[in-house]
N, C-alpha and C positions, 0 to 999 in steps of 0.2 A: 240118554243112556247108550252105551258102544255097544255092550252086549258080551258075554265073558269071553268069548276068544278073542275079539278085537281087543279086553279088558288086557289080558293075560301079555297080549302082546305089543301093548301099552306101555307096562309096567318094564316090563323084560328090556325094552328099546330106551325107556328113559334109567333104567338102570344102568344097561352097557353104554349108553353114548354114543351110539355105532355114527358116526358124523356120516358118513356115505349114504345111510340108508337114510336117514333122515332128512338129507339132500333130495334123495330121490322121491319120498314121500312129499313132501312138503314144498318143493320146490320145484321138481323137476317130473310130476308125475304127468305132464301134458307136454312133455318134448317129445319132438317128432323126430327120432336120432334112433338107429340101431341099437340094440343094449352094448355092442361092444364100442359102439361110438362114441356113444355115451359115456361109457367108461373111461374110456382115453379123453375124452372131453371134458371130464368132468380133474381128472387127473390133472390138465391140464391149467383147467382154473383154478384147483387147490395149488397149485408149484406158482402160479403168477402172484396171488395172495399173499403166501406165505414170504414168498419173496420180497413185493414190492414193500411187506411191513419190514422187512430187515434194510430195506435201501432208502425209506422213505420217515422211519418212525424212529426215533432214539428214545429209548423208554429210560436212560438216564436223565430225562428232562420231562420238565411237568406237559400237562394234555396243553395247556396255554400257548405254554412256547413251543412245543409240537406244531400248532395249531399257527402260529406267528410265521414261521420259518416255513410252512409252507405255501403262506399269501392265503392262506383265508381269512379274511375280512372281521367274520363276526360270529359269534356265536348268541342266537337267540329262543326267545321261545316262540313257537309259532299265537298266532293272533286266534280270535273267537269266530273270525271271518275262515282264516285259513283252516283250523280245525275242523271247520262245519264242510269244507272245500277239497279237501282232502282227507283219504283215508289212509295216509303212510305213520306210522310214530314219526318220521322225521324226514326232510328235503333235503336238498345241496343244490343252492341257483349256482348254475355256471356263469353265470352274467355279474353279480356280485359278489360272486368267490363266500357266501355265506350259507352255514348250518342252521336250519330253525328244529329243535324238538317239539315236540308234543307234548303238553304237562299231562292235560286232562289222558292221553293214550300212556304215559309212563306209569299212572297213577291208574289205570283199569289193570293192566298186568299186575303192577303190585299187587292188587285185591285177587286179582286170577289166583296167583300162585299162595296167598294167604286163606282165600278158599278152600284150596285143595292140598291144605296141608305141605308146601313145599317150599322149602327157604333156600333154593340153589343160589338164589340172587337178592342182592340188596338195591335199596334205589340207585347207588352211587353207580353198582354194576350196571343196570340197564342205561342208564344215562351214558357210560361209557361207551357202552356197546354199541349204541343208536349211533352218538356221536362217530367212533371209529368206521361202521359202514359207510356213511355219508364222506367220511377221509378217506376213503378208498373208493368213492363214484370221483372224487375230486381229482386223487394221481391220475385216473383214467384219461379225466377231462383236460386237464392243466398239463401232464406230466409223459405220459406215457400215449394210449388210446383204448377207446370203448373196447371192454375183455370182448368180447361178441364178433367185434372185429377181427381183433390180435388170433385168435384160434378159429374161426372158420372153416378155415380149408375149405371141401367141395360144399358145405352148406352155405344158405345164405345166412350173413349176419344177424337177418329180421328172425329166424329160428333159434338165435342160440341167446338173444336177451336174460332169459333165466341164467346164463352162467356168470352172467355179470354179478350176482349176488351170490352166486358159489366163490367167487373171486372174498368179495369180501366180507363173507362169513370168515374165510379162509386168513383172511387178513385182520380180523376180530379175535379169531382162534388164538391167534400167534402169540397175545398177552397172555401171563404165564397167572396162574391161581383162581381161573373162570372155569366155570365148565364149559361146552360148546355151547355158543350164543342160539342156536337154533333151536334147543330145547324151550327156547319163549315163544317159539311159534304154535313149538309143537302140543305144550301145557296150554294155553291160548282156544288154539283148536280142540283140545281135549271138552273145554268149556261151554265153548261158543259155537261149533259145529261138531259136535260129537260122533253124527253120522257119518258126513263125510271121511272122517279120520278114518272110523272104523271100515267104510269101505276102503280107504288106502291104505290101512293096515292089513287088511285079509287078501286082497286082491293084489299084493305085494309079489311078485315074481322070487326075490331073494330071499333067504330064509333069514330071522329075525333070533339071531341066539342068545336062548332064555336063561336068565341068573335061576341059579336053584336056590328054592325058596326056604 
């Protein structure tokens, strides 16, 4: 149990969708970045995101041949070795240019969110979703270079790894009839660390604005 303030501002944060704050929760609540750095940093990797899905993704053309046209190799499901071996929903080897998902981790979210009453997403959605981040660790690797790097500035690269998946939430985002892909973390965590949440929802620096009920 979160507890009702954390509850209230639970609710309020997966209502508005606020994508920034839920970045910062969820992903970015252990950067070591000024807040205003952070800001522009984070800006940052949402503009490369957003971008590199208009430079690199023709959404006139199935995920397949998305997926063909950029040299990635394969798309599979990860093994009962890797599953037990890893705790990600899904990989991207830079060595084989291939995607593995996660059946058995696609299939605990589904239950997550049919648990707690929430139909934001269908299987085909998460599948997509997983899929698209791991195409956006790949332009990094194949195409472009690690977001971590690309935006630095005076930090070192090894502090700014979290924004590589600001990049491609940012790059997930850009598909048009999803809600923000992050809200599976954040339902996720609702579940599975409930605590935690709630201390990063209360202990939130930014204020969290509430839907009237």
């Amino acid at each position: 149990m979160m507890g009702p303030e954390a509850e209230v501002l639970f609710e309020s944060l997966l209502q508005t969708a606020q994508v920034k704050q839920l970045d910062k929760i969820i992903t970015l609540s252990k950067t070591s970045c000024t807040e205003d750095d952070l800001d522009e940093l984070w800006q940052r990797a949402q503009a490369a995101g957003a971008l590199w899905r208009t430079a690199y993704w023709n959404d006139n053309l199935s995920r397949e041949e998305n997926l063909q046209a950029l040299g990635l190799t394969r798309l599979r499901t990860m093994s009962p070795v890797e599953d037990m071996a890893f705790r990600a929903r899904a990989f991207y080897d830079p060595n084989t240019f291939e995607i593995a998902v996660s059946e058995a981790r696609v299939e605990e979210l589904l239950q997550t969110l049919d648990s707690l009453g929430y139909t934001f997403f269908t299987g085909d959605d998460i599948w997509n979703i997983l899929i698209e981040h791991e195409v956006f660790h790949h332009i990094e690797e194949r195409f472009e270079q690690p977001l971590d790097e690309k935006i630095s500035g005076k930090y070192d690269s090894s502090v700014l790894k979290p924004f590589r998946d600001i990049g491609a939430y940012a790059f997930v985002n850009a598909a048009s009839g999803r809600p923000p892909c992050q809200l599976l973390d954040f339902i996720w965590m609702k579940k599975f660390a409930p605590i935690k949440l709630a201390e990063l929802l209360t202990n939130n620096p930014e204020p969290i604005f509430c839907f009237e009920r």
